[in-house]
MARLO-418900 format. One line per field, with one value per atom (N, C-alpha, C): residue in three letters; residue number from 1; x, y, z. Coordinates in nm, 4 decimals, always signed. Layout:
// residues N
r = (ALA;...)
k = (NUM;...)
X = (X;...)
Y = (Y;...)
Z = (Z;...)
***
This chain:
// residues 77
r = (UNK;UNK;UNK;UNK;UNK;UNK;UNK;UNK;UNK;UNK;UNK;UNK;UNK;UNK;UNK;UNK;UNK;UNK;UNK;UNK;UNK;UNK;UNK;UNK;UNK;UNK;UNK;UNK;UNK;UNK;UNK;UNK;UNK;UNK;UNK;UNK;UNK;UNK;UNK;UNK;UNK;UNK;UNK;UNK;UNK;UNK;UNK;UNK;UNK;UNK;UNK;UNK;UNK;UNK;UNK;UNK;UNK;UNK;UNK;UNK;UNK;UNK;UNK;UNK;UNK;UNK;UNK;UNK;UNK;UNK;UNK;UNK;UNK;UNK;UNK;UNK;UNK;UNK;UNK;UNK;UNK;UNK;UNK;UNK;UNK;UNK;UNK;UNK;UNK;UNK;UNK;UNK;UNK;UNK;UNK;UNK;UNK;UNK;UNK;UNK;UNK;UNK;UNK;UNK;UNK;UNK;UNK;UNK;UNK;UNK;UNK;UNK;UNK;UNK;UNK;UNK;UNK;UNK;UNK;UNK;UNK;UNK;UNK;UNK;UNK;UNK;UNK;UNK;UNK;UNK;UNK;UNK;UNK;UNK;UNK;UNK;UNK;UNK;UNK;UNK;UNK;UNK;UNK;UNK;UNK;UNK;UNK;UNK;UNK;UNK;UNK;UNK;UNK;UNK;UNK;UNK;UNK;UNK;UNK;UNK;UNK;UNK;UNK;UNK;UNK;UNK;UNK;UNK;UNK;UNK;UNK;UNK;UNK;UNK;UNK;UNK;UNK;UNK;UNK;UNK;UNK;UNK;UNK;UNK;UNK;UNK;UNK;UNK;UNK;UNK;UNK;UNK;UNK;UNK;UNK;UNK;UNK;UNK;UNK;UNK;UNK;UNK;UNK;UNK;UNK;UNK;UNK;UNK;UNK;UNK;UNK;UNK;UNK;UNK;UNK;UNK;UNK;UNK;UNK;UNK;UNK;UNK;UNK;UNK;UNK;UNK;UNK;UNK;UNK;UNK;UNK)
k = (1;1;1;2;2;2;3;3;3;4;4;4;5;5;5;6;6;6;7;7;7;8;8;8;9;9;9;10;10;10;11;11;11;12;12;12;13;13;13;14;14;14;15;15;15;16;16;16;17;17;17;18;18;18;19;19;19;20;20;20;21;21;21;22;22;22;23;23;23;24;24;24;25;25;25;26;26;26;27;27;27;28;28;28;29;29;29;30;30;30;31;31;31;32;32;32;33;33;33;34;34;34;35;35;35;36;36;36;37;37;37;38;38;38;39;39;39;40;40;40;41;41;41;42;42;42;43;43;43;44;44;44;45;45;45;46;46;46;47;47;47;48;48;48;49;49;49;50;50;50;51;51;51;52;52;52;53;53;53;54;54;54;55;55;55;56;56;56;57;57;57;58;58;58;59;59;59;60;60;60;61;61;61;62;62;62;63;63;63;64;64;64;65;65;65;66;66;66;67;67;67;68;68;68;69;69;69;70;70;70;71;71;71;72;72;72;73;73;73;74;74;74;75;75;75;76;76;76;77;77;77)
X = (+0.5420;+0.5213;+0.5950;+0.6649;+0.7789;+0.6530;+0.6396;+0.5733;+0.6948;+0.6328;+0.7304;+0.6820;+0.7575;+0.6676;+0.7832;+0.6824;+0.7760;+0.6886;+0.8044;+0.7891;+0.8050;+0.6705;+0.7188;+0.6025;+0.5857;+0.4663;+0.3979;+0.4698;+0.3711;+0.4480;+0.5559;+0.6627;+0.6902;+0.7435;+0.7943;+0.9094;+0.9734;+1.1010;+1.0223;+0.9444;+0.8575;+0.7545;+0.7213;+0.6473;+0.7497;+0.8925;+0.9524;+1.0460;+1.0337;+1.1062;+0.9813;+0.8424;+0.7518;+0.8099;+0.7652;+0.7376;+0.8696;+1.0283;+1.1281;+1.1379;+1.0633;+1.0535;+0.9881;+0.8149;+0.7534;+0.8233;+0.9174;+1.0034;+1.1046;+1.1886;+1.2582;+1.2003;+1.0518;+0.9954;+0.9595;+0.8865;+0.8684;+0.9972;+1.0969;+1.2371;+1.2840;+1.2567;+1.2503;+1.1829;+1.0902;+0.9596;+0.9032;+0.9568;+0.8998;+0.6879;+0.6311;+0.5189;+0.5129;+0.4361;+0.5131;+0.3719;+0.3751;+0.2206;+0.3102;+0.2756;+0.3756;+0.2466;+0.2698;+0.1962;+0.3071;+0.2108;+0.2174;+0.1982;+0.3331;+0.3106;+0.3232;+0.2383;+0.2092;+0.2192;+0.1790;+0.1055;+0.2382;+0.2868;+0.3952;+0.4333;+0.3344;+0.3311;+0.3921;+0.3181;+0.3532;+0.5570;+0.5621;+0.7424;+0.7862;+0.7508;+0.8139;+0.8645;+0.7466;+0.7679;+0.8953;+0.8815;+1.0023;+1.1267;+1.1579;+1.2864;+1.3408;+1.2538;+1.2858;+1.2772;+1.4048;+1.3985;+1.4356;+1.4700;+1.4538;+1.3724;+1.2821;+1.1745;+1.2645;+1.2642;+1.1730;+1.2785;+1.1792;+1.2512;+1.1584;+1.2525;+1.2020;+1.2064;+1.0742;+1.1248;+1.0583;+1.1182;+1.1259;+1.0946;+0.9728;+0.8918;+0.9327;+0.8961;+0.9650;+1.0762;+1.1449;+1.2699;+1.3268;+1.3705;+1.4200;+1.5185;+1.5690;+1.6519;+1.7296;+1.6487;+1.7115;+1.6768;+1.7138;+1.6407;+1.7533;+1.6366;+1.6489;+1.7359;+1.6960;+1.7395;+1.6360;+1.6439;+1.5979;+1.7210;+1.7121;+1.8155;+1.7896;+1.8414;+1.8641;+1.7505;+1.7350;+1.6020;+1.7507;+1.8179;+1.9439;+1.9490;+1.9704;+2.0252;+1.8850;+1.7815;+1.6069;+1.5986;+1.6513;+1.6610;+1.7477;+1.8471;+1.9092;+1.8837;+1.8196;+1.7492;+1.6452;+1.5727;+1.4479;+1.4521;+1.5964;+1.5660;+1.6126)
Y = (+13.0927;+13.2323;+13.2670;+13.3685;+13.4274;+13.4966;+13.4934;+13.5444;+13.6537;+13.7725;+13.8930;+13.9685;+13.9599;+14.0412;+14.1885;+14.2379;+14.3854;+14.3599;+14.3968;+14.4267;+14.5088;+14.5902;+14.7134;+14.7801;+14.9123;+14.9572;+15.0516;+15.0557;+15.1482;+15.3048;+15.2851;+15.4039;+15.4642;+15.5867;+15.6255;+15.5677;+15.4607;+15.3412;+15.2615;+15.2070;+15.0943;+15.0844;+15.2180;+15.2569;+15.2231;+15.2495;+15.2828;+15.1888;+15.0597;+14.9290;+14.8649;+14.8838;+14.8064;+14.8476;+14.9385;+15.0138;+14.9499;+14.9891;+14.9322;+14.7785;+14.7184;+14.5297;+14.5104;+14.5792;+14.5715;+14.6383;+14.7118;+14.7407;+14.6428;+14.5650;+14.5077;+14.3331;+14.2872;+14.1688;+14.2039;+14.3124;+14.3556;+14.3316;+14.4020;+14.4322;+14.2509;+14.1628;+13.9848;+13.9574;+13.9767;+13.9641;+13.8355;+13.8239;+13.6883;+13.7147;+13.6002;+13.6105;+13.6422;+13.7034;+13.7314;+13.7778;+13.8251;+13.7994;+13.8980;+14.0171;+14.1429;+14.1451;+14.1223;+14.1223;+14.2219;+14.3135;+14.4008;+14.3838;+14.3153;+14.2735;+14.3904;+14.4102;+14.5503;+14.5124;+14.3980;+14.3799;+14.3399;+14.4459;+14.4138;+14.2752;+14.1955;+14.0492;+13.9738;+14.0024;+13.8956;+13.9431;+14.0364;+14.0751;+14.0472;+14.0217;+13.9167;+13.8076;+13.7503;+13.6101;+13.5674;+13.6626;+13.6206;+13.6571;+13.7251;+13.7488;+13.8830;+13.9626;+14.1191;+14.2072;+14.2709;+14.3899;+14.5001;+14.5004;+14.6701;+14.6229;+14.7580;+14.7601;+14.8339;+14.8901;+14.7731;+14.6572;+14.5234;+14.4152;+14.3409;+14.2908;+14.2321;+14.0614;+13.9846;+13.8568;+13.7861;+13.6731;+13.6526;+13.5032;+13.4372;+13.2679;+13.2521;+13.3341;+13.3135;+13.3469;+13.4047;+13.3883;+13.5503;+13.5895;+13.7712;+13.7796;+13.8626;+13.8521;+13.9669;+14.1066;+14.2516;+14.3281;+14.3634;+14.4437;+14.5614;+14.6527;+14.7767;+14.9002;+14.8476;+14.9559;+14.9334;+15.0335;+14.9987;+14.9750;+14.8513;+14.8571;+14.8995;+14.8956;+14.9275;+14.8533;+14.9200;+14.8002;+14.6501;+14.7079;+14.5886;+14.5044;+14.6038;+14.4469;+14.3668;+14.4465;+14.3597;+14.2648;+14.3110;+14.1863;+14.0766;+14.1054;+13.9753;+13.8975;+13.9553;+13.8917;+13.7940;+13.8815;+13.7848;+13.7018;+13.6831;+13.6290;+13.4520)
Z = (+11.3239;+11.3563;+11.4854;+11.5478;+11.6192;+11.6672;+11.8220;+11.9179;+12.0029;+11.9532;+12.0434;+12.1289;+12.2557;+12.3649;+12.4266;+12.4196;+12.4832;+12.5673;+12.6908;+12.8648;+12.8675;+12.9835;+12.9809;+13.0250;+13.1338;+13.1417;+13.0810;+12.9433;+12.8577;+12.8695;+12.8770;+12.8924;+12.7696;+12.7023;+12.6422;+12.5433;+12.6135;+12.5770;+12.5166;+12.6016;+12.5762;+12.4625;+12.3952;+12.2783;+12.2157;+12.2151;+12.0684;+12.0400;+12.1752;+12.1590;+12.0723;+12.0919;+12.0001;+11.8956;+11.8304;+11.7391;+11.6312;+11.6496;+11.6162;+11.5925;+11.7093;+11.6754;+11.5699;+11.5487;+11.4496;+11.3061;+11.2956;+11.1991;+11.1284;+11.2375;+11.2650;+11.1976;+11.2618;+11.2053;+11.0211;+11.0364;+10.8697;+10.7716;+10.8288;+10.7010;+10.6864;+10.7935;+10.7842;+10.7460;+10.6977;+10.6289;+10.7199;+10.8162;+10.8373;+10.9481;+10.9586;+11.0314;+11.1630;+11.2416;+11.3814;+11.4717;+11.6244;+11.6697;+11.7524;+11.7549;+11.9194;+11.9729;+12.1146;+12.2446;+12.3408;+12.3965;+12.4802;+12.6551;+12.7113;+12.8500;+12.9268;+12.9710;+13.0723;+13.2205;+13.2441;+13.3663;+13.5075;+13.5944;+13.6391;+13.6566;+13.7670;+13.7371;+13.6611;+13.5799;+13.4625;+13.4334;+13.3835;+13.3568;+13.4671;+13.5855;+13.6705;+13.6865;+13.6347;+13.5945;+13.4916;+13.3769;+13.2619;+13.3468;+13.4746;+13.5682;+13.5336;+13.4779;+13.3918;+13.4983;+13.5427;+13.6494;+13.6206;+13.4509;+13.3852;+13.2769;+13.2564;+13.1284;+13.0329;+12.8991;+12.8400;+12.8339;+12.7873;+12.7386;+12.6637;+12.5603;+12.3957;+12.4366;+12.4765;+12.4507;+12.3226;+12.2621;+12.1140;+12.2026;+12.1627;+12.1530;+12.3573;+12.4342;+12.5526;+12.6280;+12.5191;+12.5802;+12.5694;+12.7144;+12.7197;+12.6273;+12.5330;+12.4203;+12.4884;+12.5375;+12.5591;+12.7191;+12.7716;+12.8835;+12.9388;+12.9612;+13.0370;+12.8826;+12.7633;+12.6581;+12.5113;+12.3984;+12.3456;+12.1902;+12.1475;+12.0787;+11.9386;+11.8205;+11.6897;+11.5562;+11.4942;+11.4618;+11.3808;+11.3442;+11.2754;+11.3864;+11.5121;+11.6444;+11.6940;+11.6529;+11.7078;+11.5818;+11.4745;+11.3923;+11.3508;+11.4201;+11.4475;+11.5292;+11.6551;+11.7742;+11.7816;+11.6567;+11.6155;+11.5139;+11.4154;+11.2982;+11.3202)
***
C-alpha cells in the first residue's frame, strides 16, 4: 500500500493537490492511505519550504505547485 502525504496548511492549493492525488491513486487502481500533514513542524522535517507538497512512502515527489492528475500519477505509480 503507497502512503501519500500532502503538505500543506490546509490552503486552497492544498485542497486540490489532495483531491487530484486521490484521483490520480484511483485511475492506478492501486491501494493507497492520503494523510493530511498540516502541522508546520512536521513539513519541516520532510525539508518542504513551499506548500503544497505530495510525498509518496516518505519521500517529497512535488513542492510549491499543484501538478496534473497524469503527472501525480506517474509520481505515484
Amino acid at each position: 500500500m503507497k502512503k501519500l502525504q500532502i503538505l500543506g496548511t490546509g490552503c486552497p492549493k492544498c485542497k486540490k493537490l489532495a483531491e487530484l492525488t486521490e484521483q490520480a491513486a484511483q485511475k492506478l487502481g492501486i491501494e493507497y492511505q492520503l494523510e493530511k500533514v498540516t502541522d508546520i513542524n512536521e513539513i519541516m522535517k520532510f525539508g518542504v519550504m513551499m506548500t503544497p507538497a505530495l510525498a509518496v512512502d516518505g519521500q517529497v515527489k512535488v513542492t510549491g505547485k499543484v501538478p496534473s492528475v497524469d503527472e501525480i500519477a506517474k509520481l505515484i505509480a
